[in-house]
C-alpha positions as CSV (number, residue, x, y, z in Angstrom):
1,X,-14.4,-219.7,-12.3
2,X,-17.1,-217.1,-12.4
3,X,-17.0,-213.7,-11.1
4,X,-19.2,-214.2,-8.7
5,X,-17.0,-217.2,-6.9
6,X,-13.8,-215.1,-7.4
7,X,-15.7,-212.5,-5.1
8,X,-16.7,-215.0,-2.9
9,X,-13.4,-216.7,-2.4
10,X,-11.7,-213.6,-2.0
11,X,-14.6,-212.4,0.9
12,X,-13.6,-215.7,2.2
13,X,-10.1,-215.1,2.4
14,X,-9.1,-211.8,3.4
15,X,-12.6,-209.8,4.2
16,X,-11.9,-209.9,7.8
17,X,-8.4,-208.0,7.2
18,X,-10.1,-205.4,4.4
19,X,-12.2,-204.6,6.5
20,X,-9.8,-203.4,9.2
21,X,-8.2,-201.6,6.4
22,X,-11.3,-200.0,5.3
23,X,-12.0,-199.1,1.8
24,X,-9.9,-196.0,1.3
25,X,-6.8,-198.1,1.8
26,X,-8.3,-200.6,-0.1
27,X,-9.0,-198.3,-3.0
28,X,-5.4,-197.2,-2.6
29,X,-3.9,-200.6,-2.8
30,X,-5.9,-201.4,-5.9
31,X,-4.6,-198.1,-7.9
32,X,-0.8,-199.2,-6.8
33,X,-1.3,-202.8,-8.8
34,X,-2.9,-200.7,-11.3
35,X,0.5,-199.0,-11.4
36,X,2.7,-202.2,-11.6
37,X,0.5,-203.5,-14.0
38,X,1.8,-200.5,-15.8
39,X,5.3,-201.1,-15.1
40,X,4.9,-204.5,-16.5
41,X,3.2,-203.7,-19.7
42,X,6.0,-201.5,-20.5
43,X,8.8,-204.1,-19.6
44,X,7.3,-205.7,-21.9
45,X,7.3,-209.1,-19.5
46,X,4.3,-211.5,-20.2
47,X,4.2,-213.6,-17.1
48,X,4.5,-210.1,-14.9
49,X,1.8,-208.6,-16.9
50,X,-0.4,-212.1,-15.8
51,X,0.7,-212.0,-12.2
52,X,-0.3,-208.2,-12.0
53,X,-3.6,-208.7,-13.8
54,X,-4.7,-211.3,-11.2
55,X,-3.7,-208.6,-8.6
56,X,-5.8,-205.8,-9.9
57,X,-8.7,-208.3,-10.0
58,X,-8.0,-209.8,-6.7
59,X,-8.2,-206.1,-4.8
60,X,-10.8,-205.0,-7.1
61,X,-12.7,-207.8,-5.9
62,X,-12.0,-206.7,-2.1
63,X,-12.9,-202.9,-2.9
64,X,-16.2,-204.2,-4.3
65,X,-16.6,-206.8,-1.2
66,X,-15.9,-204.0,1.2
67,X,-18.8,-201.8,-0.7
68,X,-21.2,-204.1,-1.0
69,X,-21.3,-204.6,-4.6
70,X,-21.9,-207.6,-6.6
71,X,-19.2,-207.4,-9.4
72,X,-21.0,-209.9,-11.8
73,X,-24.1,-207.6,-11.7
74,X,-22.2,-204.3,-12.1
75,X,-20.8,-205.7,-15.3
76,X,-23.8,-207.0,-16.4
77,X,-25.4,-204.0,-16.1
78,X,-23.0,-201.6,-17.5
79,X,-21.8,-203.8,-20.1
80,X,-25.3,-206.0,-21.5
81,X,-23.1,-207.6,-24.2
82,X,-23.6,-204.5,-26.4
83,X,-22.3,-201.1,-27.1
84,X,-24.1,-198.9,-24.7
85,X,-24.1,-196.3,-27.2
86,X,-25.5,-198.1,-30.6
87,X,-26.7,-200.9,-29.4
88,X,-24.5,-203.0,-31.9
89,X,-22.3,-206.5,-31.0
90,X,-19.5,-205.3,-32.4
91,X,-20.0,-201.7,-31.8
92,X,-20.1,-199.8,-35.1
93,X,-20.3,-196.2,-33.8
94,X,-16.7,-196.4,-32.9
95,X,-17.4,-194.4,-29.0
Protein backbone atom coordinates (compact mmCIF):
# COMPACT_ATOMS: atom_id res chain seq x y z
CA UNK A 1 0.00 0.00 0.00
CA UNK A 2 1.35 3.44 -0.71
CA UNK A 3 1.33 6.38 1.42
CA UNK A 4 -0.80 8.12 -0.36
CA UNK A 5 -3.82 5.23 -0.11
CA UNK A 6 -3.03 4.76 3.63
CA UNK A 7 -4.06 8.59 3.80
CA UNK A 8 -6.81 8.11 1.79
CA UNK A 9 -8.25 5.14 3.50
CA UNK A 10 -7.80 6.56 6.71
CA UNK A 11 -9.77 10.12 5.38
CA UNK A 12 -12.24 7.59 4.34
CA UNK A 13 -12.68 6.11 7.54
CA UNK A 14 -12.61 8.28 10.42
CA UNK A 15 -12.22 12.05 8.83
CA UNK A 16 -15.68 12.89 9.70
CA UNK A 17 -14.93 12.04 13.57
CA UNK A 18 -11.23 13.95 13.39
CA UNK A 19 -12.61 16.55 12.38
CA UNK A 20 -15.06 16.95 15.35
CA UNK A 21 -11.97 16.36 17.39
CA UNK A 22 -10.05 18.99 15.67
CA UNK A 23 -6.35 18.81 15.26
CA UNK A 24 -5.10 19.70 18.74
CA UNK A 25 -6.76 16.54 20.10
CA UNK A 26 -5.56 14.90 17.22
CA UNK A 27 -2.04 15.94 17.68
CA UNK A 28 -2.46 14.89 21.26
CA UNK A 29 -3.64 11.44 20.46
CA UNK A 30 -0.84 10.86 18.13
CA UNK A 31 2.02 11.85 20.88
CA UNK A 32 0.15 9.23 23.40
CA UNK A 33 0.77 6.15 20.71
CA UNK A 34 4.06 7.83 20.42
CA UNK A 35 4.29 7.01 24.12
CA UNK A 36 3.10 3.34 23.94
CA UNK A 37 5.24 2.83 21.24
CA UNK A 38 7.78 3.63 23.88
CA UNK A 39 6.46 1.43 26.39
CA UNK A 40 6.59 -1.29 23.94
CA UNK A 41 10.07 -0.88 22.77
CA UNK A 42 11.26 -1.18 26.23
CA UNK A 43 9.15 -4.37 27.08
CA UNK A 44 10.89 -5.56 24.67
CA UNK A 45 7.51 -7.10 22.92
CA UNK A 46 7.73 -7.51 19.02
CA UNK A 47 4.15 -7.91 18.06
CA UNK A 48 3.27 -4.64 20.55
CA UNK A 49 5.97 -2.78 19.04
CA UNK A 50 4.09 -3.69 15.36
CA UNK A 51 0.64 -2.97 16.67
CA UNK A 52 1.84 0.48 18.08
CA UNK A 53 3.74 1.41 14.95
CA UNK A 54 0.61 1.04 12.79
CA UNK A 55 -1.07 3.34 15.39
CA UNK A 56 1.40 6.15 15.27
CA UNK A 57 1.03 5.94 11.39
CA UNK A 58 -2.67 5.63 11.39
CA UNK A 59 -3.13 9.15 13.66
CA UNK A 60 -0.21 10.65 11.92
CA UNK A 61 -2.08 10.06 8.89
CA UNK A 62 -5.37 11.80 10.44
CA UNK A 63 -3.22 14.88 11.84
CA UNK A 64 -1.90 15.25 8.31
CA UNK A 65 -5.66 14.72 6.83
CA UNK A 66 -7.01 17.22 9.29
CA UNK A 67 -4.06 19.85 8.01
CA UNK A 68 -4.24 19.39 4.69
CA UNK A 69 -1.07 17.81 3.94
CA UNK A 70 -0.15 15.27 1.47
CA UNK A 71 2.12 12.92 3.51
CA UNK A 72 3.73 11.26 0.34
CA UNK A 73 4.86 14.77 -0.75
CA UNK A 74 6.07 15.95 2.59
CA UNK A 75 8.45 13.02 2.64
CA UNK A 76 9.43 13.36 -0.65
CA UNK A 77 10.36 16.64 -0.20
CA UNK A 78 12.17 16.50 3.05
CA UNK A 79 13.73 13.31 2.43
CA UNK A 80 14.67 13.19 -1.78
CA UNK A 81 16.35 9.77 -1.25
CA UNK A 82 19.55 11.61 -0.08
CA UNK A 83 21.14 13.06 2.93
CA UNK A 84 19.95 16.63 2.96
CA UNK A 85 23.13 17.64 4.20
CA UNK A 86 25.83 15.94 1.77
CA UNK A 87 23.95 14.98 -0.74
CA UNK A 88 25.33 11.26 -0.46
CA UNK A 89 22.96 7.82 -0.61
CA UNK A 90 24.32 6.52 2.14
CA UNK A 91 25.04 9.65 3.96
CA UNK A 92 28.75 10.05 4.62
CA UNK A 93 28.84 13.17 6.71
CA UNK A 94 27.45 11.29 9.59
CA UNK A 95 24.61 14.56 10.53
Amino acid sequence: MRVSELQRMIAEIYLHRDAERGSEPTLLWLVEEVGELVRAHRRGSRDEIEEEVADVLAWLASYANLMHIDLERAFSKKYPGRCSYCSSTPCRCGK
